[in-house]
N, C-alpha and C positions, 0 to 999 in steps of 0.2 A: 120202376117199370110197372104197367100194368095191361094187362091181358085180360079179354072177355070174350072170349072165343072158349066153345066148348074142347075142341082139339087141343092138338100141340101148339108150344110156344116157346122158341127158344130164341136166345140172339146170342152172337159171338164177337168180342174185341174182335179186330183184326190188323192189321199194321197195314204201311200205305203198298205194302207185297202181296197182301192178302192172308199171307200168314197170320195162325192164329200170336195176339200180343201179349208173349206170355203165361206159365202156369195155373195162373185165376181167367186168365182168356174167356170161358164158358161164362156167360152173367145170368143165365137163363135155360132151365130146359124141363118145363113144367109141363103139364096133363090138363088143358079144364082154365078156368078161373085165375087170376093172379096178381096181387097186388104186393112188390117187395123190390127188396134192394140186394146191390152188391158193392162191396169195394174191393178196389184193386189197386195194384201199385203198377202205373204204366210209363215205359219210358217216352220221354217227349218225340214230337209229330202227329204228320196228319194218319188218322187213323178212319175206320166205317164201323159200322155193328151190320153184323150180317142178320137179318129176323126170319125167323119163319113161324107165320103167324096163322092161325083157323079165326079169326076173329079182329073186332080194333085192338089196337096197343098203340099204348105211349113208352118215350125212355126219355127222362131229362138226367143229364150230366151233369154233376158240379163238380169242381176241383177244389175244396174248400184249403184250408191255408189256417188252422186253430193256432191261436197264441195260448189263450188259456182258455180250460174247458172245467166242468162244474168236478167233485169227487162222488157221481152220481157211483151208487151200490148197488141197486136192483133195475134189471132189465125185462122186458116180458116183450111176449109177440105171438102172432098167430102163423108166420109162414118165414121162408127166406127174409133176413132184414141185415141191414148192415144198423149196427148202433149208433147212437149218439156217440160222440165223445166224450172221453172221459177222464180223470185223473188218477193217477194211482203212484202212492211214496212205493221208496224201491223197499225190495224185501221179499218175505214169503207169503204169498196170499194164496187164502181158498177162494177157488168157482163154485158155487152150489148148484146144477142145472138140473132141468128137469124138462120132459116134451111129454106130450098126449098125442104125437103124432102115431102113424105107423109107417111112415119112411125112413130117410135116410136123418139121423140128429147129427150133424157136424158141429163144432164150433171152434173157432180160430179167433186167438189176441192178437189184433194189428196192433203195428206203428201207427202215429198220426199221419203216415205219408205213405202207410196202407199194404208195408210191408210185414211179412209175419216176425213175429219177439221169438229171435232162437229157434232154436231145438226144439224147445219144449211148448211153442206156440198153437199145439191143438189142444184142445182141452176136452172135448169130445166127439166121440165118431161110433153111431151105434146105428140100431135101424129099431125102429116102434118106440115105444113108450120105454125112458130113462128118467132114472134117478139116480144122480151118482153127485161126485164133486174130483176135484185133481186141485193139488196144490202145485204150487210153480213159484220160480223164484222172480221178481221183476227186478230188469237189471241197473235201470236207474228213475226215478224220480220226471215224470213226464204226462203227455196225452195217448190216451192208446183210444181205441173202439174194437168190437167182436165182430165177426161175421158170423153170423149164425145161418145153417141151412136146416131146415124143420116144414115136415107138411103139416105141422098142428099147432096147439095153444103149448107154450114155450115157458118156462124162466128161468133166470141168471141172476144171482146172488154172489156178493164178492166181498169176503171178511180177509 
């Protein structure tokens, strides 16, 4: 998605009800400038994005479908991004994160099919600048990707 409107910029899934599709429903709800992504895990149908825009924007959709994805370890970013894909053996791994933002830091381990891992699937939720790490158990051997939501320069480290 991206946004060049100095205002508001948000858009919302919505199922073919109008209802929002969803807990991750929100893809967007930013101040200003915005170039990022989201992933969601949607049940099938026809669905809309509802936008409200100060400015152009774009949103391109993909459904992607990973057989196999690289054992990439370090992530970085400047804003809202959904990750590459990724691989990770099962067991206990450390997140190393870190933001220079001063909003809101979330971050969530998806499934490849964009559902959250468990329980234990945030791995951070602060507001300003973090430094920390969470360890978490991975429950089997697969592709996962993060959601990260971050207003600044970002990264993620995974030992």
């Amino acid at each position: 998605m991206t946004h060049q409107g100095d205002g508001h910029f948000s858009s919302t899934l919505l199922d073919s009800n109008g209802n929002r599709a969803g807990t991750d429903s929100l893809l967007a709800n930013i101040v200003g400038p915005f170039d990022g992504s989201r992933a969601i895990q949607a049940k099938s149908g026809q669905h809309v994005i509802d936008v409200s825009a100060s400015g152009p924007w774009t949103i391109t959709i993909e459904q992607p479908r990973p057989a196999s994805a690289p054992a990439t370890t370090r992530f970085d970013g400047n804003s809202q991004a959904a990750t590459d894909f990724f691989e990770l053996s099962r067991g206990l791994k450390t997140f190393y994160m870190t933001h220079q933002g001063s909003g809101h830091f979330g971050v969530h381990l998806l499934n490849k099919d964009g559902s959250r891992v468990g329980t234990e699937s945030l791995l951070a939720n602060d507001v300003g600048a973090f430094d920390g790490s969470k360890a978490i158990r991975i429950p089997k051997e697969d592709i996962y990707l993060l959601q990260v939501d971050a207003d600044g320069p970002w990264t993620i480290q995974v030992e």
